[in-house]
N, C-alpha and C positions, 0 to 999 in steps of 0.2 A: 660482645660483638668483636668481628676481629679490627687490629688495629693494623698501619703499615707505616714502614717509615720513608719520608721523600727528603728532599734538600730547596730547602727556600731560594737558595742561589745554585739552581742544578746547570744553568749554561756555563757554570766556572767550574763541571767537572775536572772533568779531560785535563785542561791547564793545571789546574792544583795540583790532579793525580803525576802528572809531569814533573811538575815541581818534587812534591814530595817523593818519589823515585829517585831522583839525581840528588837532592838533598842525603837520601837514603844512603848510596853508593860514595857519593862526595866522603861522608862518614866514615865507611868501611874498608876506604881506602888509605885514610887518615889512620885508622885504628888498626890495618893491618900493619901500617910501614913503623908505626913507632911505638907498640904494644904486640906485633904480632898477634897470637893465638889466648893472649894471656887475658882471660874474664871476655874473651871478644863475645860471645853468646848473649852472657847480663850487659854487658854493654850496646849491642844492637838492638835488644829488646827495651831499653831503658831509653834508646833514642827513636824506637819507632813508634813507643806511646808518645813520647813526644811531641814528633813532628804529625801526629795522627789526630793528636789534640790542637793541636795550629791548623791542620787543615779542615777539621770540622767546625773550630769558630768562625772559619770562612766560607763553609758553606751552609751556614746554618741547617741543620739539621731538625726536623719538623714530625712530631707524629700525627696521620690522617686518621680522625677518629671520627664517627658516626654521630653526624647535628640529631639532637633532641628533634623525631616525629614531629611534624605540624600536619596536624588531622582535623581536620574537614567534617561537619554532620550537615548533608543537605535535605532539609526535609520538605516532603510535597502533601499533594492532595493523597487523604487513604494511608499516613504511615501512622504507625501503631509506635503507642506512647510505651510501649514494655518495652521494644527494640531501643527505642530512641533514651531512657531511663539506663540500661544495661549499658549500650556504646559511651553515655555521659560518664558515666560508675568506672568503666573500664580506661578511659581519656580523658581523665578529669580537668587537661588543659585544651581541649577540642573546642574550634570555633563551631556555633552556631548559627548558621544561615537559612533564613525560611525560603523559600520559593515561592511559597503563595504571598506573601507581601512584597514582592516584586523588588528583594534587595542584591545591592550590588554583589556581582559574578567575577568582576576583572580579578581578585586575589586569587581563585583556583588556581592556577598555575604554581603557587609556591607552596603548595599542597605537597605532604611528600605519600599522605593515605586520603580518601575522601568515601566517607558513606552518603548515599544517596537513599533517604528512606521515603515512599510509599508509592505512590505510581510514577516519580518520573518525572524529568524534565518533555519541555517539547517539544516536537521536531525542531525547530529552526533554533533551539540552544542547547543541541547537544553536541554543537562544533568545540562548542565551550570547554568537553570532558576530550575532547581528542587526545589522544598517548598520556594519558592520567592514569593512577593507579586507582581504580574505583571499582568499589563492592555497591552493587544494587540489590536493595532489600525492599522488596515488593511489600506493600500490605493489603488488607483486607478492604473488598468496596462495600458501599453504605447500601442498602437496598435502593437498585433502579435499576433502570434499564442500561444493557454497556452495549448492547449493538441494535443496530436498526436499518432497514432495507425496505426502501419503497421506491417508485419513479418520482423522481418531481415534474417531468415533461411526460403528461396524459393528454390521448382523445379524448374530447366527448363523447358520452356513450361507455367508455373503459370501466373497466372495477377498478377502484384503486385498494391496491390489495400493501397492508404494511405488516412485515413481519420481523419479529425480533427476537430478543433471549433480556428475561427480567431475572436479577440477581437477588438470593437473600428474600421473596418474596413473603410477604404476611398474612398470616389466614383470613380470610375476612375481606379483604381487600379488594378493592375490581380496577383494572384500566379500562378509560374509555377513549374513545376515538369522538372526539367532536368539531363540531363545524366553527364557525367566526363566532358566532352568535351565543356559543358556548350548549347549542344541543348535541345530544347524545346521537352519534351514527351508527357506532357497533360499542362493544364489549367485551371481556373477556374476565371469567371467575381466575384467581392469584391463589395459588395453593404454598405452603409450606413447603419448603424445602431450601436445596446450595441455588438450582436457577430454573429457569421456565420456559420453553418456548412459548410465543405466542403469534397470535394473527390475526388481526384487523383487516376490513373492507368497506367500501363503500364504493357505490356507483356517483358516475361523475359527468352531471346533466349540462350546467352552463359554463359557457365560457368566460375564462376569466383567471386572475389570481388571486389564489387564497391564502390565510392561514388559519388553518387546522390545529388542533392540539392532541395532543397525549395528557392525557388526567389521570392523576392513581387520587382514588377516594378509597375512604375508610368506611366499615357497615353502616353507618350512619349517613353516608352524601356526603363527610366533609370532606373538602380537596387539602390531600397532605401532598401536591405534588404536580405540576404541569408546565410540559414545554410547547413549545409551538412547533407548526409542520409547514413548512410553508412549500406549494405547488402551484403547477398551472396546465390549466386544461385549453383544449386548443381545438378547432374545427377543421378535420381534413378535411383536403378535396373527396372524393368517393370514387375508392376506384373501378374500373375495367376489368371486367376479372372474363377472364374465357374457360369454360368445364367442358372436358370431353370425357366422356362414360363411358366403355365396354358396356354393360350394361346397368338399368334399373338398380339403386340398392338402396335403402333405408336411410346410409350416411349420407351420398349425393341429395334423397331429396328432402331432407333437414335440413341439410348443410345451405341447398339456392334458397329453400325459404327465410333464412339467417338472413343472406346476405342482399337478401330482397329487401327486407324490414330496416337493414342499416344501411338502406338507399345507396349500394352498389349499383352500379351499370352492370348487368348479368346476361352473359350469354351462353344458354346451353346446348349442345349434341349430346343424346345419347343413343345407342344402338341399340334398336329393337328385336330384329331380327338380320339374318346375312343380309351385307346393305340395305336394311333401311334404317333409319335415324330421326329420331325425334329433334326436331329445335325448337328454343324455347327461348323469350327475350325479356328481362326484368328491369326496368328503370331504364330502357333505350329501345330507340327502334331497332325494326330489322334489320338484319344485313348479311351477307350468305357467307356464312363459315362453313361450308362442305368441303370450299378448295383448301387446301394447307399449303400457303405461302405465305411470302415475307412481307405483303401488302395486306392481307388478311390480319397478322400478329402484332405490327405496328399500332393498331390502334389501342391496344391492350397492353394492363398493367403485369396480370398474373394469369399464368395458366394452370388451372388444377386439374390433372392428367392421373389416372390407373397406369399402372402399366402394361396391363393388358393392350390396352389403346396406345400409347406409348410405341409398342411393339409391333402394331396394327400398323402404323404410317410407314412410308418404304423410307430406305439409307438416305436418299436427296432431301426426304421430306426433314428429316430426323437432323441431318446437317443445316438446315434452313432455319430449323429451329434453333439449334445452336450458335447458327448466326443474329438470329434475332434477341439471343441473351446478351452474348459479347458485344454485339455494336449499338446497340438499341437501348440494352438493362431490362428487357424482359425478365419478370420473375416467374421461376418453376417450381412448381410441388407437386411432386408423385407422389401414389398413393399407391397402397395396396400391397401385394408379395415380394418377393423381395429377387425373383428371380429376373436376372437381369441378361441371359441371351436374346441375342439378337439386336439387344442397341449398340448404338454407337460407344465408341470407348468414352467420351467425351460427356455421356450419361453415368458411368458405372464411377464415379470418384468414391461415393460414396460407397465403404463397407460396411458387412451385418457380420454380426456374433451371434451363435445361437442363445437364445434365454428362453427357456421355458416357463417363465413367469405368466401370468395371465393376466395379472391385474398389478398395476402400482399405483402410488401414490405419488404426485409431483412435488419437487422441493419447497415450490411458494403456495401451492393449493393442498397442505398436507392432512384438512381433512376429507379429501373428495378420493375418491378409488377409478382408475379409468382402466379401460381393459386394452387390452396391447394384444401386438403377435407375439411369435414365440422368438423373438430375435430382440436384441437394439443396436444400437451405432456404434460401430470401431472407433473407436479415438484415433486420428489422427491431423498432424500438423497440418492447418489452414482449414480444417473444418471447425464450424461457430456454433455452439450448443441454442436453443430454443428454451427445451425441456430438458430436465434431467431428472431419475430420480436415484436418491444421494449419488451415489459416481457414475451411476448409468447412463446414459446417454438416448434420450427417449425422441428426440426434434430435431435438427441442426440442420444448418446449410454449409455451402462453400461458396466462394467468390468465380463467378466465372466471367471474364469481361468486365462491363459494366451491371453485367446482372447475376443472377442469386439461384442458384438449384439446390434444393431442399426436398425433406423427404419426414416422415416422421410416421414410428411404429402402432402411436394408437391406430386404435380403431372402434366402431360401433357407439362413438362416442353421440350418438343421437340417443341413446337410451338417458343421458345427461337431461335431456328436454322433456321423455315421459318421467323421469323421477320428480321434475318441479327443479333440479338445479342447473337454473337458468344462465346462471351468473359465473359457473364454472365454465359451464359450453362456451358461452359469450366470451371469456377470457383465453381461452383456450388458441381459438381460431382467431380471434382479434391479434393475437401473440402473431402466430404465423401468418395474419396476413401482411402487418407491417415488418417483419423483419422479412418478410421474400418478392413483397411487391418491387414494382419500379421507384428508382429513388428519384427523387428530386431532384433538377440541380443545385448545387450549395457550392458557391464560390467558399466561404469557411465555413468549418467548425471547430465548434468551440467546445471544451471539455472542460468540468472543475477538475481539479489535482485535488479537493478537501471535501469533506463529507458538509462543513460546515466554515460559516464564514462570520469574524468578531469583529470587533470595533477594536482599532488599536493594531489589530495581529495580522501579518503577511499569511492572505489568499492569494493560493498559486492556480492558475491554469495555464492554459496552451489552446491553439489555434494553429487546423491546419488548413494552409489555402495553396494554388498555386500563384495567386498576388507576388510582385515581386519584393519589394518593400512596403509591405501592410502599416496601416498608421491606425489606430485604436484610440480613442477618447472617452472620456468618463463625462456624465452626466453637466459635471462642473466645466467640462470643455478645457480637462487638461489632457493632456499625451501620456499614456501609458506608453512607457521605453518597452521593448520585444528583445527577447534574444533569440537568436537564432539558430537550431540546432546542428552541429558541426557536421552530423551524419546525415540527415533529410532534413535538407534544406528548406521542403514542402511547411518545416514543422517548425513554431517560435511559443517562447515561453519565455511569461512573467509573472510577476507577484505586485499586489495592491495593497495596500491598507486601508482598510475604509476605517470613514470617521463619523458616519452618522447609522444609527437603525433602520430596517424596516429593504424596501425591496429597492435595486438599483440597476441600472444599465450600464452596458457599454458596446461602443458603438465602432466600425468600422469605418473608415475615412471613403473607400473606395466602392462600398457595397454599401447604403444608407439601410436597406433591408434588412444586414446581417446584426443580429442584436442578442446579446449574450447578457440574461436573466439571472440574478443572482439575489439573497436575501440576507442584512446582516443578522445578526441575531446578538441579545444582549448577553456579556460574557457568564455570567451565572446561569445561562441554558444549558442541556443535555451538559451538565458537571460531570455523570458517570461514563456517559460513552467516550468522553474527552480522556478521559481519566482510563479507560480502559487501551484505547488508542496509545497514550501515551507509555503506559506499563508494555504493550509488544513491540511496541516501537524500540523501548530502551533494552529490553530484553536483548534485542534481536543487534541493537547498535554495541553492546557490551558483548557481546557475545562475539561477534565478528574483530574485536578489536582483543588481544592478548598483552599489557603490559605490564611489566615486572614494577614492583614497589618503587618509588622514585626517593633514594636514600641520600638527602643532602649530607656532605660531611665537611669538619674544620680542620684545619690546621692547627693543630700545636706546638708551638716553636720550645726546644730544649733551650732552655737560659746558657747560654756561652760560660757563666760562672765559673762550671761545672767543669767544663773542660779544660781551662783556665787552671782549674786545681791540680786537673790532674796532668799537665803539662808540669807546671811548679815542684811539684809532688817528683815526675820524671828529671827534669833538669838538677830538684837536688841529690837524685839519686846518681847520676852521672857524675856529679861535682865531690860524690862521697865517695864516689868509688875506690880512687886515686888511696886514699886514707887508710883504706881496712888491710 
């Protein structure tokens, strides 16, 4: 390594050098006037090792050499004992510190290398490695599940549809999906291999909260494995829906008989012939929708409009309805072609791509097949996806007002009800009815920031309202503190710790309605998907952060002796000169 040399007492440069200069001269002025030229040369050499050795005992003189590495082994959930065996073998003076025995962290800092071996610290203690010199060495996960995707807030009536990816899977094996009571609701056969997609279902009758499990059994029934799911099903109101038809088609009359059975309020137009029109009324009485105005629309949640019909209404009609999205939250969904002359600019946000695909498959229903036109959805900013299949874009809407226009490329999908899958159709339009109907009002909501919530560990959320100074309480009837967000202001966020299991509340001071569901869960739950979270998480945190090894170094001070000598050594050289 290299070495450098400094001076222990470097503020007494400058003056020394001073010194020694005039000292220097003082000399040579001496030895010109009363020896002239004679030996002058060995004589100024013989007095500048001298005085060179006097000025270095005064500024003590130090070499900077490289502190013996203090190296760090941090190990986690998932790190492989060959890595951790080899870094020992190689640092045979390397501290060891576990992570899952929850031991102290404060020494990292005088770390000058640090390995971090198998998945990873946590989010909330990787402030800990900030401008640290650290290599993360990923290891291998145990067979389970590392991700998992399902709604925790369900209608009654919904599929609850759970889909994931199993790692490391064993032959033989089956995950099940079961209820509180520990029966079996779906299944899925576990094949061999690196991982597995999989998908679970179940329809969701009564209200209330549950908790669900996940089970991995072996051929025999025993359980080597089960976490809990915890959900809540809930009873909408039913909404208002208004359908106007160009004409007759197969989809429209599946689609009212649907929405008749999940006790919708339904009211239909459809055109039979040049002006004339069938109406038709489902879970409400009559009422004349022939005229199209803004008194007619009000009473209604959604309108599922063709475009044909769409295009049928005149410019005033067309802005009326536009009105009645923006100030109202009317929701709209077109159906049908995709040609869009003759409407309003105010209808066309939404663009198509040609795709000549005929049939896909959706990202959450990946084994149902639904047939489509030949087009799907442009991506673009402020439109909200529905459906998709893998990057396509099959559903979506955009924000318009307070209300929601929407559009989506299936089609024909009543042939879903003569196949016997029931439960696909039902999912499908249940999807699209809640994300483009009329919203609610909601003075807040509330969002988790975590997938899951421990005992012990900061759960973050957020809540936005336009409240001015929101006050929130827990259960126990303490004050959750809010932060405030510096850029929308509409938006605050915090973090809790819970300290007990099982499902909790929290409450808002100004809205007693507004109430934010949450479940803890005990800390040896979902170990893999934690585990897997925490491995992209640190990837992703080491990766954005670049710092060079942190190389502590000492001082070594030259023993003044030394100089001492060679001063003595100079002065008797001086003193002999005279002699020779």
């Amino acid at each position: 390594m290299n070495t450098s040399l400094t001076f222990l007492n470097s503020s007494w440069f400058w003056p020394a050098l001073v010194g020694w200069l005039i000292l220097m001269l003082v000399f040579f002025w001496k030895e010109w006037k009363t020896s002239g030229r004679h030996r002058l040369v060995l004589k100024m050499l013989l007095a500048g090792i001298a005085l060179t050795s006097l000025l270095l005992v005064i500024l003590e003189p130090a070499l900077e050499k490289p502190a013996k590495d203090k190296v760090i082994i941090l190990i986690t959930e998932h790190f492989d004992q060959d890595q951790l065996d080899s870094l020992q073998k190689k640092h045979k003076e390397a501290m060891l510190i576990d992570y899952r025995q929850e031991q102290d962290l404060l020494n990292l800092k005088e770390a000058s290398q640090i390995f971090v071996l198998g998945s990873g610290l946590a989010d909330y203690d990787l402030h800990l490695l900030e401008n640290l010199h650290v290599d993360f060495l990923p290891g291998q996960f145990t067979p389970g599940i590392i991700k998992l995707n399902y709604n925790k807030q369900n209608q009654t009536g919904d599929i609850l549809n759970i889909r994931g990816e199993f790692v490391r899977p064993t032959s033989g094996r089956k995950l099940f999906l079961e209820d509180a009571a520990g029966n079996a609701l779906d299944s899925v056969k576990l094949s061999p291999g690196q991982s597995q997609q999989f998908s679970l279902s179940t329809p969701l009758k009564v209200q209330g909260d549950y908790i669900y499990k996940l089970s991995e059994k072996d051929s025999t029934g025993q359980l080597i494995k089960s976490d809990p799911l915890p959900l809540s099903a809930y009873t909408s109101k039913p909404l208002d829906i208004l359908i106007f038809a160009y004409q007759p088609t197969f989809e429209i009359k599946y689609l009212k008989n649907f929405l008749a059975e999940q006790e919708h309020a339904l009211a239909v137009k459809s055109r039979i012939t040049r002006n004339r029109f069938k109406y038709e009324y489902f879970n409400r009485p009559k009422k004349n929708i022939s005229r199209f105005n803004s008194a007619m629309l009000e009473d209604f949640d959604l309108l599922i409009i063709d475009k044909a019909s769409l295009k049928s209404i005149s410019a005033s009609q067309q802005i009326t309805l536009l009105r009645s999205i923006e100030n109202d939250g009317l929701g709209l969904l077109m159906l049908g072609n995709t040609e869009d002359s003759g409407l309003n600019p105010g209808l066309k946000d939404i663009l198509f791509e040609t795709d000549r695909t005929s049939e896909v498959t959706l990202n959450h229903l990946p084994e149902e097949s639904f047939s489509k036109e030949a087009f799907k959805l442009q991506p673009k900013f402020g439109l909200k996806e529905i459906h998709k299949s893998d990057s396509d874009i099959i559903s979506a809407y955009y924000r318009k007002g307070k209300g929601r226009i929407g559009t989506t490329v299936l089609t024909q999908t009543w042939q879903l009800k003569l196949e016997g899958k029931e439960e696909a159709y039902q999912q499908v339009w249940s999807e699209l009815l809640e994300q483009l109907s009329k919203r609610e009002s909601q003075t807040i909501i509330w969002t988790a920031m975590q997938q899951f919530a421990f005992i012990d560990e900061p759960f973050k959320f957020e809540l936005q309202t336009s409240i001015k100074d929101p006050k929130v309480w827990t259960e126990e009837k303490y004050q959750v503190p809010l932060r405030q967000d510096l850029y929308i202001p509409e938006r605050w966020k915090t973090r809790i710790y819970p300290k007990t299991l099982g499902w909790h509340e929290l409450k808002a001071e100004q809205d007693s309605l507004s109430v934010f569901k949450y479940y803890v869960h005990q800390n040896q739950d979902w170990k893999n998907i934690i585990a897997y979270q925490n491995r992209e998480n640190n990837k992703r945190f080491f990766s954005e952060q670049q710092v060079e090894k942190n190389q502590e170094t000492n001082l070594a001070a030259i023993h003044p002796i030394w100089f001492f000598i060679v001063f003595l050594l100079a002065i008797g050289g001086l003193w002999f000169e005279p002699k020779l």
